[in-house]
C-alpha positions as CSV (number, residue, x, y, z in Angstrom):
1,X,5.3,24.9,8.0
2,X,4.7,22.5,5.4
3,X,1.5,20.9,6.8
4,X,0.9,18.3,9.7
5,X,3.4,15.1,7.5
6,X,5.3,14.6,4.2
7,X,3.4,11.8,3.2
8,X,3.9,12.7,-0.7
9,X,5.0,15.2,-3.2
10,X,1.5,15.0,-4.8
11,X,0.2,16.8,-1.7
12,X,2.2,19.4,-2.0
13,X,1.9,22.8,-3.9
14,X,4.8,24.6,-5.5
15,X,5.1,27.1,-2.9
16,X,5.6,24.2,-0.3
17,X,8.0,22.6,-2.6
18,X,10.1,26.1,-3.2
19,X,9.8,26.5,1.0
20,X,11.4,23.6,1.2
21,X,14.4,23.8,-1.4
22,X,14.8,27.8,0.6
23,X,14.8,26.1,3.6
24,X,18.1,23.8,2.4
25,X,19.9,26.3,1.1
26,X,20.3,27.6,4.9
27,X,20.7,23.5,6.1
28,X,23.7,23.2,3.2
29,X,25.5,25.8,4.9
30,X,25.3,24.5,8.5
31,X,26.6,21.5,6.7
32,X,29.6,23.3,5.7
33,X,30.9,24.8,8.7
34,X,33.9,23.7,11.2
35,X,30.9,22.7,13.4
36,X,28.3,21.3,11.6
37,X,25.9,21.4,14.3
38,X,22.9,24.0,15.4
39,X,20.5,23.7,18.6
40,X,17.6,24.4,16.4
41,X,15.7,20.6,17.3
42,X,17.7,20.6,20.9
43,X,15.2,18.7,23.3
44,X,13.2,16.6,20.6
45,X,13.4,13.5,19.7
46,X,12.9,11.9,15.9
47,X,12.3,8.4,15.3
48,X,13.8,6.8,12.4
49,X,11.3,3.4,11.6
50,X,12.7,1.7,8.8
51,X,10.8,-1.8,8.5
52,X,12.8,-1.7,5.1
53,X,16.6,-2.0,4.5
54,X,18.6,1.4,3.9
55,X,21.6,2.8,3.8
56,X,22.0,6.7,2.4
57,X,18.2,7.4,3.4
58,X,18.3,6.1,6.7
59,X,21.9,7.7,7.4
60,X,21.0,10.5,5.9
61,X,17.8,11.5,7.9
62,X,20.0,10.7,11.2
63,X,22.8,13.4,9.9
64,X,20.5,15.3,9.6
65,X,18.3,14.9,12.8
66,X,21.8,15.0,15.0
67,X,23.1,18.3,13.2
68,X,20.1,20.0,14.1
69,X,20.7,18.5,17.9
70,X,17.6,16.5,18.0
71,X,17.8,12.9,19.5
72,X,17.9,10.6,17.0
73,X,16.6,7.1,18.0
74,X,16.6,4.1,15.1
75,X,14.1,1.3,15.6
76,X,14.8,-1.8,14.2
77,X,12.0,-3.8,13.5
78,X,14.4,-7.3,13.5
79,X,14.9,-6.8,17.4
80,X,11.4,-5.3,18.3
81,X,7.8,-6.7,19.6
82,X,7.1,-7.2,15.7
83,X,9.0,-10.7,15.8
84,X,6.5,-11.1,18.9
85,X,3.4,-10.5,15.8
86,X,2.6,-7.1,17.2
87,X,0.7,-5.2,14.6
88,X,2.4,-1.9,12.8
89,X,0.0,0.1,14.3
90,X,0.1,-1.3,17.6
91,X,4.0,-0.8,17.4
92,X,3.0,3.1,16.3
93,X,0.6,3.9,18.8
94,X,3.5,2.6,21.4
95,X,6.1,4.7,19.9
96,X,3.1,7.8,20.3
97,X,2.6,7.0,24.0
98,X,6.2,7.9,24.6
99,X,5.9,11.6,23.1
100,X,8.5,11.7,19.9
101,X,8.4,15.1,18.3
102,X,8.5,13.4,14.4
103,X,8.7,9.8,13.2
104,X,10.3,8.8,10.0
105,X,8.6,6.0,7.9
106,X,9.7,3.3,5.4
107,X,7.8,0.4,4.3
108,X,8.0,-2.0,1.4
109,X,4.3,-1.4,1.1
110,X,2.6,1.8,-0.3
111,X,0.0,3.3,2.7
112,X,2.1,2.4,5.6
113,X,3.7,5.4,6.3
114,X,-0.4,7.1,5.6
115,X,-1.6,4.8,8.1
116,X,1.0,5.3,10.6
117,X,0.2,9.4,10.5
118,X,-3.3,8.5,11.0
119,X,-2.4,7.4,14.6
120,X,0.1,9.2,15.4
121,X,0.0,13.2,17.1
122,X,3.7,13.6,15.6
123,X,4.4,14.7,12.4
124,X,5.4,11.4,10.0
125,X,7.5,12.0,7.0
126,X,7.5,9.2,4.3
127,X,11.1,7.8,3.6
128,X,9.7,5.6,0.7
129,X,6.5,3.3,0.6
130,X,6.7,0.0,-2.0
131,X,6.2,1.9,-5.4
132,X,4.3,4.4,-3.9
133,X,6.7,8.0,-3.3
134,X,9.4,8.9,-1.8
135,X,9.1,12.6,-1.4
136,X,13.0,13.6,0.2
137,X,14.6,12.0,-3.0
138,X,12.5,14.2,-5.4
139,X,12.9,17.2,-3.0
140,X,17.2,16.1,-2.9
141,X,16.9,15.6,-6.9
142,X,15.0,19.4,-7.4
143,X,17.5,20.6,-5.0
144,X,20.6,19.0,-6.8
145,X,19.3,20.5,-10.6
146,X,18.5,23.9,-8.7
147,X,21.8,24.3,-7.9
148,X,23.2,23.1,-11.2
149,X,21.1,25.0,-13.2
150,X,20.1,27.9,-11.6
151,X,16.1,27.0,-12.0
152,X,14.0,24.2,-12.5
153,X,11.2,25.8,-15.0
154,X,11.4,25.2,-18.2
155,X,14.1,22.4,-17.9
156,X,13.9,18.8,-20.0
157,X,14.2,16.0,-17.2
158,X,14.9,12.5,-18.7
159,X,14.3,9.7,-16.4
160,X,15.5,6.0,-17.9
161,X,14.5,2.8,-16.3
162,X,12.1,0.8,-14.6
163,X,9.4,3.7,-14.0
164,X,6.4,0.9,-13.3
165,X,8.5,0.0,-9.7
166,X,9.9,3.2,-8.9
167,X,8.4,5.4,-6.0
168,X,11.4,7.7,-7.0
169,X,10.2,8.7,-10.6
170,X,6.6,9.1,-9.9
171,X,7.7,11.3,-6.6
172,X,10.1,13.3,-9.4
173,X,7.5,14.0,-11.9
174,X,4.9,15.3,-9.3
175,X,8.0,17.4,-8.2
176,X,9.6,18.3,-11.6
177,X,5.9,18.7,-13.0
178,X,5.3,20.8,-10.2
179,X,8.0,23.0,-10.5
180,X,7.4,24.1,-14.1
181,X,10.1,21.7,-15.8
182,X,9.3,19.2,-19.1
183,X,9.4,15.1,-17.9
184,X,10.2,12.7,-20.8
185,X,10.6,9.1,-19.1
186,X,11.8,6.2,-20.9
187,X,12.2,2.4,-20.5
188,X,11.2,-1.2,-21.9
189,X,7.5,-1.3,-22.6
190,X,6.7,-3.2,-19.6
191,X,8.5,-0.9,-17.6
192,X,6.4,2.0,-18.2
193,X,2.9,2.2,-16.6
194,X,-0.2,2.1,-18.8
195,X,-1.5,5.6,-17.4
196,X,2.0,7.8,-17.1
197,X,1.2,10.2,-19.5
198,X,-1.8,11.2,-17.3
199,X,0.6,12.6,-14.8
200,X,1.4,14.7,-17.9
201,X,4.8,13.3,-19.0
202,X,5.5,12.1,-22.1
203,X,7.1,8.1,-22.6
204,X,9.1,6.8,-24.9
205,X,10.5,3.3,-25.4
206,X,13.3,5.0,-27.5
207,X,16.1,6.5,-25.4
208,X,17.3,8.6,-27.9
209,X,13.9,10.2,-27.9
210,X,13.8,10.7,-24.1
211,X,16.9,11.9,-24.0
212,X,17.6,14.0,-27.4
213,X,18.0,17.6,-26.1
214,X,17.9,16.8,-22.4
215,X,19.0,19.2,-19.3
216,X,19.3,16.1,-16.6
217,X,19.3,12.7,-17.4
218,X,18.5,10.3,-14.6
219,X,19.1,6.9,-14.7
220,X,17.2,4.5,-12.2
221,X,18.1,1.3,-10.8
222,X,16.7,-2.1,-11.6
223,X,15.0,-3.3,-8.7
224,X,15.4,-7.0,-8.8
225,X,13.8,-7.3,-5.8
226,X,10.7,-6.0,-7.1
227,X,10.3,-7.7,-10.4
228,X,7.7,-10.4,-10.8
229,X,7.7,-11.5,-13.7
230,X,9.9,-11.7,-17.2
231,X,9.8,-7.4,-17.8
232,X,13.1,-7.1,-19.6
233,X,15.1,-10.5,-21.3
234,X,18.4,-10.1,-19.2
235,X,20.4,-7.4,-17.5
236,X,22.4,-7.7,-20.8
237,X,20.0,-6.8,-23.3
238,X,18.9,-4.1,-21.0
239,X,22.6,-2.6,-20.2
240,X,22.8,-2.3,-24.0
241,X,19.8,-0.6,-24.9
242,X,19.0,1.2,-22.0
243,X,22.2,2.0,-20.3
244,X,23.7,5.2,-20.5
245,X,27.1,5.9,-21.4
246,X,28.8,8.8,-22.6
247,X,28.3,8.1,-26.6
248,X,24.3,7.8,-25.6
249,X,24.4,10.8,-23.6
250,X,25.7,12.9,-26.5
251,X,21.8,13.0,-27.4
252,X,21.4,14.9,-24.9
253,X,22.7,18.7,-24.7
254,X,26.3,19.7,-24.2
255,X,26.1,20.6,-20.4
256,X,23.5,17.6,-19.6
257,X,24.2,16.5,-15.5
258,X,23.6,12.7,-15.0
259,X,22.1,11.5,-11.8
260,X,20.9,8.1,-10.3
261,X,19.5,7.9,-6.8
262,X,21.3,4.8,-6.0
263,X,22.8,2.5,-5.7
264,X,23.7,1.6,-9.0
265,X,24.6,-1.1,-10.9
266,X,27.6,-0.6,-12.6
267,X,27.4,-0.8,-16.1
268,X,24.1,-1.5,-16.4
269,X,22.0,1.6,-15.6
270,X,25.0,3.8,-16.0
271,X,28.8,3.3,-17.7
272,X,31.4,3.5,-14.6
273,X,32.8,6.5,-15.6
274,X,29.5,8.5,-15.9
275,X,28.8,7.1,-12.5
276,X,32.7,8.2,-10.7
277,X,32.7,11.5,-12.8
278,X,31.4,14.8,-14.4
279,X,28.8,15.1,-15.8
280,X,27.6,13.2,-12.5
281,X,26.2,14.9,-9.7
282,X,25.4,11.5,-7.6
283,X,27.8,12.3,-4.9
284,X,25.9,15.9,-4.7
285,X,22.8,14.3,-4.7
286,X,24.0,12.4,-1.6
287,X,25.6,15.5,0.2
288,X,22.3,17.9,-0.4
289,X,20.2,14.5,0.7
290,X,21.4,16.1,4.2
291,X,20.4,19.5,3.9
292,X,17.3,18.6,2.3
293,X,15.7,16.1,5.1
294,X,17.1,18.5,7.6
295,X,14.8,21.4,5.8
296,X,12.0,18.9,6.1
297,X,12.7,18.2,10.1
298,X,13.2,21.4,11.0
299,X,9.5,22.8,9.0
300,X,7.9,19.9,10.1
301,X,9.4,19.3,14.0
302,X,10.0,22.9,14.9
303,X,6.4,23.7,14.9
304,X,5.7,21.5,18.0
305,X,5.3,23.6,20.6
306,X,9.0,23.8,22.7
307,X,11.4,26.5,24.2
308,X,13.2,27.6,21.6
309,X,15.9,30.5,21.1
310,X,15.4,33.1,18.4
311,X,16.3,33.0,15.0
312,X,19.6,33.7,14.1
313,X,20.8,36.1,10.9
314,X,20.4,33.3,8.4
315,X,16.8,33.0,9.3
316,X,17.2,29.5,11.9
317,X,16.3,29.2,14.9
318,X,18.5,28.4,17.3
Protein backbone atom coordinates (compact mmCIF):
# COMPACT_ATOMS: atom_id res chain seq x y z
CA UNK A 1 0.00 0.00 0.00
CA UNK A 2 0.99 3.25 -1.22
CA UNK A 3 -1.85 5.34 0.31
CA UNK A 4 -5.56 5.86 -0.71
CA UNK A 5 -4.41 7.64 -4.82
CA UNK A 6 -1.21 8.53 -6.80
CA UNK A 7 -2.09 12.02 -7.20
CA UNK A 8 1.73 13.14 -7.19
CA UNK A 9 5.32 12.22 -6.57
CA UNK A 10 5.51 15.16 -4.15
CA UNK A 11 3.30 13.13 -1.84
CA UNK A 12 5.28 10.47 -1.66
CA UNK A 13 8.27 9.51 0.55
CA UNK A 14 11.21 7.45 -0.63
CA UNK A 15 10.24 4.35 0.84
CA UNK A 16 6.84 4.57 -1.22
CA UNK A 17 8.83 5.44 -4.17
CA UNK A 18 11.50 2.32 -3.61
CA UNK A 19 7.93 0.06 -2.92
CA UNK A 20 6.99 0.88 -5.99
CA UNK A 21 10.13 0.43 -8.35
CA UNK A 22 10.33 -3.37 -5.99
CA UNK A 23 6.99 -3.84 -6.92
CA UNK A 24 7.97 -3.64 -10.98
CA UNK A 25 10.76 -5.56 -10.91
CA UNK A 26 8.18 -8.62 -10.11
CA UNK A 27 5.44 -6.80 -12.95
CA UNK A 28 8.63 -6.81 -15.63
CA UNK A 29 8.89 -10.37 -15.32
CA UNK A 30 5.19 -11.30 -15.79
CA UNK A 31 5.83 -9.18 -18.74
CA UNK A 32 8.29 -11.55 -19.99
CA UNK A 33 6.77 -14.71 -19.86
CA UNK A 34 5.05 -17.04 -22.78
CA UNK A 35 1.88 -15.81 -20.88
CA UNK A 36 2.02 -12.49 -19.91
CA UNK A 37 -0.92 -12.59 -17.79
CA UNK A 38 -1.61 -13.22 -13.82
CA UNK A 39 -5.15 -13.29 -12.00
CA UNK A 40 -3.82 -10.90 -9.37
CA UNK A 41 -6.74 -7.91 -10.28
CA UNK A 42 -9.25 -10.89 -11.65
CA UNK A 43 -12.83 -9.50 -10.71
CA UNK A 44 -12.10 -5.65 -10.67
CA UNK A 45 -12.53 -3.28 -12.80
CA UNK A 46 -10.18 -0.02 -13.69
CA UNK A 47 -11.32 2.84 -15.47
CA UNK A 48 -9.12 4.53 -17.79
CA UNK A 49 -10.67 8.58 -18.09
CA UNK A 50 -8.57 10.26 -20.40
CA UNK A 51 -10.41 13.79 -21.11
CA UNK A 52 -6.88 14.39 -22.85
CA UNK A 53 -5.38 12.75 -26.00
CA UNK A 54 -2.80 9.74 -25.43
CA UNK A 55 -1.28 7.12 -26.90
CA UNK A 56 1.68 5.19 -24.78
CA UNK A 57 0.13 6.38 -21.33
CA UNK A 58 -3.28 5.39 -22.03
CA UNK A 59 -2.15 1.98 -23.84
CA UNK A 60 0.09 1.53 -21.42
CA UNK A 61 -2.12 1.57 -18.22
CA UNK A 62 -4.68 -0.81 -20.23
CA UNK A 63 -1.58 -3.46 -20.78
CA UNK A 64 -1.09 -3.24 -17.78
CA UNK A 65 -4.70 -3.42 -16.19
CA UNK A 66 -5.47 -6.59 -18.63
CA UNK A 67 -2.15 -8.55 -17.68
CA UNK A 68 -3.08 -8.38 -14.20
CA UNK A 69 -6.77 -9.69 -15.39
CA UNK A 70 -8.58 -6.69 -14.29
CA UNK A 71 -11.39 -5.34 -16.62
CA UNK A 72 -10.20 -2.60 -18.31
CA UNK A 73 -12.95 -0.14 -19.46
CA UNK A 74 -11.80 3.30 -21.50
CA UNK A 75 -14.09 6.27 -21.34
CA UNK A 76 -14.13 8.63 -23.92
CA UNK A 77 -15.16 11.84 -23.04
CA UNK A 78 -16.03 12.71 -27.12
CA UNK A 79 -18.99 10.08 -26.91
CA UNK A 80 -20.04 10.61 -23.27
CA UNK A 81 -22.85 12.91 -21.35
CA UNK A 82 -19.94 15.70 -21.28
CA UNK A 83 -21.05 16.78 -24.97
CA UNK A 84 -24.52 16.80 -23.11
CA UNK A 85 -22.56 19.78 -20.52
CA UNK A 86 -22.54 17.38 -17.67
CA UNK A 87 -19.99 18.52 -15.13
CA UNK A 88 -16.51 16.45 -14.49
CA UNK A 89 -17.64 15.69 -11.32
CA UNK A 90 -20.98 14.83 -12.03
CA UNK A 91 -19.49 12.39 -14.72
CA UNK A 92 -17.23 11.01 -11.60
CA UNK A 93 -19.66 10.61 -9.11
CA UNK A 94 -21.65 8.40 -12.03
CA UNK A 95 -18.72 6.39 -12.75
CA UNK A 96 -18.56 5.89 -8.48
CA UNK A 97 -22.20 4.75 -8.39
CA UNK A 98 -21.24 1.84 -10.50
CA UNK A 99 -18.46 0.44 -8.10
CA UNK A 100 -14.95 0.48 -10.15
CA UNK A 101 -12.15 -0.77 -8.03
CA UNK A 102 -9.49 2.28 -9.44
CA UNK A 103 -10.00 5.04 -11.95
CA UNK A 104 -7.26 6.48 -13.93
CA UNK A 105 -7.11 10.35 -14.60
CA UNK A 106 -5.86 12.68 -17.27
CA UNK A 107 -6.71 16.22 -17.68
CA UNK A 108 -5.26 19.23 -19.52
CA UNK A 109 -5.74 21.07 -16.34
CA UNK A 110 -3.66 20.67 -13.07
CA UNK A 111 -6.33 19.66 -9.91
CA UNK A 112 -8.63 17.48 -12.00
CA UNK A 113 -7.43 14.32 -11.28
CA UNK A 114 -7.30 15.95 -7.08
CA UNK A 115 -10.73 16.72 -7.44
CA UNK A 116 -11.99 13.73 -8.98
CA UNK A 117 -10.34 11.58 -5.76
CA UNK A 118 -12.12 13.84 -3.61
CA UNK A 119 -15.40 12.20 -4.81
CA UNK A 120 -14.60 9.19 -5.52
CA UNK A 121 -14.32 5.83 -2.82
CA UNK A 122 -11.82 4.27 -5.50
CA UNK A 123 -8.40 4.81 -5.52
CA UNK A 124 -7.53 7.59 -8.51
CA UNK A 125 -4.09 7.56 -9.99
CA UNK A 126 -2.95 10.76 -11.88
CA UNK A 127 -1.95 9.95 -15.60
CA UNK A 128 -0.83 13.74 -16.07
CA UNK A 129 -2.65 17.03 -15.10
CA UNK A 130 -1.82 20.39 -17.41
CA UNK A 131 1.72 21.25 -16.08
CA UNK A 132 0.97 19.86 -12.95
CA UNK A 133 2.73 15.93 -12.53
CA UNK A 134 2.61 13.08 -13.90
CA UNK A 135 3.80 10.61 -11.36
CA UNK A 136 3.97 6.92 -13.55
CA UNK A 137 6.51 8.72 -16.08
CA UNK A 138 8.93 9.78 -13.20
CA UNK A 139 8.24 6.31 -11.48
CA UNK A 140 8.92 4.56 -15.44
CA UNK A 141 12.08 7.10 -15.79
CA UNK A 142 13.56 6.01 -11.94
CA UNK A 143 12.78 2.64 -12.99
CA UNK A 144 14.47 2.83 -16.48
CA UNK A 145 18.00 4.53 -14.71
CA UNK A 146 17.67 1.84 -11.91
CA UNK A 147 18.07 -0.71 -14.16
CA UNK A 148 20.81 0.97 -16.18
CA UNK A 149 22.69 1.96 -13.48
CA UNK A 150 22.29 -0.17 -10.76
CA UNK A 151 21.15 2.87 -8.27
CA UNK A 152 19.72 6.17 -8.39
CA UNK A 153 21.68 7.99 -5.41
CA UNK A 154 24.27 9.88 -6.13
CA UNK A 155 23.63 10.04 -9.94
CA UNK A 156 23.74 13.54 -12.20
CA UNK A 157 20.23 13.70 -14.01
CA UNK A 158 20.19 16.34 -16.91
CA UNK A 159 16.84 17.34 -18.05
CA UNK A 160 16.90 19.82 -21.37
CA UNK A 161 13.90 21.58 -22.59
CA UNK A 162 10.82 23.34 -21.82
CA UNK A 163 10.81 22.75 -17.89
CA UNK A 164 8.13 25.80 -17.35
CA UNK A 165 5.23 23.42 -19.30
CA UNK A 166 6.40 20.07 -18.31
CA UNK A 167 4.41 17.98 -15.62
CA UNK A 168 7.13 15.39 -16.57
CA UNK A 169 10.29 17.27 -15.22
CA UNK A 170 8.82 18.62 -12.11
CA UNK A 171 7.25 14.93 -11.31
CA UNK A 172 11.24 13.73 -12.08
CA UNK A 173 12.87 16.03 -9.81
CA UNK A 174 10.48 15.29 -6.85
CA UNK A 175 11.39 11.62 -7.84
CA UNK A 176 15.11 11.95 -8.73
CA UNK A 177 15.46 14.52 -5.64
CA UNK A 178 13.79 12.11 -3.75
CA UNK A 179 15.73 9.28 -4.43
CA UNK A 180 19.17 10.71 -3.49
CA UNK A 181 20.34 11.69 -7.16
CA UNK A 182 21.81 15.41 -8.36
CA UNK A 183 19.06 17.39 -10.99
CA UNK A 184 20.73 19.98 -13.31
CA UNK A 185 17.86 21.22 -15.76
CA UNK A 186 18.50 23.27 -18.60
CA UNK A 187 16.58 25.30 -21.29
CA UNK A 188 15.96 28.88 -22.90
CA UNK A 189 15.43 31.48 -20.10
CA UNK A 190 11.80 31.56 -20.56
CA UNK A 191 11.59 28.01 -20.40
CA UNK A 192 12.82 27.66 -16.87
CA UNK A 193 10.52 28.72 -14.02
CA UNK A 194 11.42 31.57 -11.82
CA UNK A 195 11.33 29.40 -8.51
CA UNK A 196 13.08 25.87 -9.82
CA UNK A 197 15.88 26.02 -7.79
CA UNK A 198 13.62 25.97 -4.73
CA UNK A 199 12.80 22.43 -5.52
CA UNK A 200 16.59 22.20 -5.00
CA UNK A 201 17.89 21.67 -8.58
CA UNK A 202 20.23 23.76 -10.07
CA UNK A 203 19.38 25.56 -13.86
CA UNK A 204 21.42 26.50 -16.39
CA UNK A 205 20.72 28.23 -19.73
CA UNK A 206 24.03 26.67 -20.93
CA UNK A 207 23.73 22.97 -22.00
CA UNK A 208 27.09 22.29 -21.72
CA UNK A 209 26.76 23.15 -18.03
CA UNK A 210 23.71 20.98 -17.46
CA UNK A 211 25.00 18.40 -19.10
CA UNK A 212 29.06 18.35 -18.49
CA UNK A 213 29.68 15.13 -16.49
CA UNK A 214 26.16 13.79 -16.69
CA UNK A 215 24.85 10.06 -15.79
CA UNK A 216 21.26 10.50 -17.91
CA UNK A 217 20.48 13.10 -20.14
CA UNK A 218 16.85 13.61 -20.79
CA UNK A 219 15.60 15.44 -23.43
CA UNK A 220 11.81 16.86 -23.33
CA UNK A 221 9.55 17.66 -25.98
CA UNK A 222 8.39 21.09 -27.05
CA UNK A 223 4.89 21.31 -26.39
CA UNK A 224 3.52 23.49 -28.98
CA UNK A 225 0.28 23.02 -27.83
CA UNK A 226 1.13 24.65 -24.70
CA UNK A 227 3.04 27.67 -25.60
CA UNK A 228 1.44 31.04 -25.38
CA UNK A 229 3.49 33.26 -26.24
CA UNK A 230 7.01 33.94 -28.19
CA UNK A 231 9.37 31.51 -25.47
CA UNK A 232 11.95 30.45 -27.95
CA UNK A 233 12.54 32.31 -31.71
CA UNK A 234 11.89 29.20 -33.94
CA UNK A 235 12.19 25.44 -33.58
CA UNK A 236 15.39 26.18 -35.53
CA UNK A 237 17.27 28.29 -33.28
CA UNK A 238 16.15 25.98 -30.61
CA UNK A 239 17.17 22.52 -32.49
CA UNK A 240 20.59 24.16 -32.66
CA UNK A 241 21.26 25.25 -29.29
CA UNK A 242 19.30 23.01 -27.41
CA UNK A 243 19.10 19.85 -29.24
CA UNK A 244 21.09 16.99 -28.40
CA UNK A 245 23.19 15.09 -30.58
CA UNK A 246 25.93 12.92 -30.17
CA UNK A 247 28.89 15.71 -30.44
CA UNK A 248 26.79 17.59 -27.51
CA UNK A 249 26.42 14.63 -25.53
CA UNK A 250 30.17 14.01 -25.41
CA UNK A 251 29.87 16.68 -22.44
CA UNK A 252 28.47 14.36 -20.69
CA UNK A 253 30.24 11.07 -19.33
CA UNK A 254 31.29 8.11 -21.43
CA UNK A 255 28.44 5.72 -20.45
CA UNK A 256 25.63 8.68 -20.33
CA UNK A 257 21.90 6.87 -21.37
CA UNK A 258 19.69 9.39 -23.26
CA UNK A 259 15.96 9.40 -22.67
CA UNK A 260 12.86 11.47 -23.77
CA UNK A 261 9.36 10.54 -22.58
CA UNK A 262 7.92 11.15 -26.00
CA UNK A 263 7.09 11.61 -28.57
CA UNK A 264 9.80 13.40 -30.06
CA UNK A 265 10.48 15.61 -32.56
CA UNK A 266 13.05 14.47 -34.60
CA UNK A 267 15.90 16.52 -34.85
CA UNK A 268 14.80 18.97 -32.69
CA UNK A 269 14.91 17.71 -29.05
CA UNK A 270 17.08 14.88 -30.06
CA UNK A 271 19.39 13.82 -33.39
CA UNK A 272 17.59 10.67 -35.07
CA UNK A 273 20.11 8.49 -34.34
CA UNK A 274 20.29 9.20 -30.55
CA UNK A 275 16.63 8.77 -30.63
CA UNK A 276 16.68 4.96 -32.88
CA UNK A 277 19.92 3.85 -30.92
CA UNK A 278 22.34 3.34 -27.89
CA UNK A 279 22.89 5.40 -25.82
CA UNK A 280 18.91 5.60 -25.88
CA UNK A 281 16.82 3.84 -23.56
CA UNK A 282 13.34 5.34 -24.97
CA UNK A 283 12.06 2.04 -26.10
CA UNK A 284 12.89 0.68 -22.44
CA UNK A 285 11.29 3.46 -21.06
CA UNK A 286 8.16 2.40 -23.00
CA UNK A 287 8.49 -1.36 -22.10
CA UNK A 288 9.10 -0.76 -18.14
CA UNK A 289 6.09 2.04 -18.53
CA UNK A 290 4.09 -1.50 -18.28
CA UNK A 291 5.55 -2.94 -15.37
CA UNK A 292 5.62 0.22 -13.70
CA UNK A 293 1.71 1.27 -13.82
CA UNK A 294 0.98 -2.40 -13.24
CA UNK A 295 3.16 -2.02 -9.75
CA UNK A 296 0.94 1.06 -9.11
CA UNK A 297 -2.52 -0.95 -9.91
CA UNK A 298 -1.77 -3.79 -8.22
CA UNK A 299 -0.56 -1.60 -4.59
CA UNK A 300 -3.24 0.64 -5.06
CA UNK A 301 -6.37 -1.78 -6.41
CA UNK A 302 -5.37 -4.92 -4.50
CA UNK A 303 -6.06 -3.40 -1.29
CA UNK A 304 -9.86 -3.21 -1.97
CA UNK A 305 -11.29 -5.65 -0.17
CA UNK A 306 -12.01 -8.98 -2.78
CA UNK A 307 -11.37 -12.77 -2.80
CA UNK A 308 -8.18 -13.20 -3.68
CA UNK A 309 -5.65 -16.40 -3.96
CA UNK A 310 -2.44 -16.37 -2.06
CA UNK A 311 0.70 -15.04 -3.02
CA UNK A 312 2.75 -16.87 -5.15
CA UNK A 313 6.87 -17.49 -4.81
CA UNK A 314 7.63 -14.15 -6.43
CA UNK A 315 5.68 -12.39 -3.73
CA UNK A 316 2.16 -11.72 -6.12
CA UNK A 317 -0.86 -12.57 -5.43
CA UNK A 318 -2.63 -14.53 -7.53
Amino acid sequence: MIGNDLLGIEDLEREDIQRILDTAVHMAEVSEREVKKVPTLRGRTIVNLFFESSTRTRASFEIAGKRLSADVVNFSPATSSLKKAESILDTARTLDAMDPDCVVVRHAVAGVPKRIAEVLDAPVVNAGDGAHEHPTQALLDLFTVQQEKGRLDGLSIAIVGDILHSRVARSNIYGFTKMGAEVRVAAPPPMIPPSIESLGVKASSSLREALDGADVVMALRIQSERLAGSYIPSIREYANTFGIDRAKLAYAKDDAIVMHPGPVNRGVELSHDLTDDRPSVILDQVRNGVAVRMAVLYLLTGRRPRAVAAPDEGGLVT
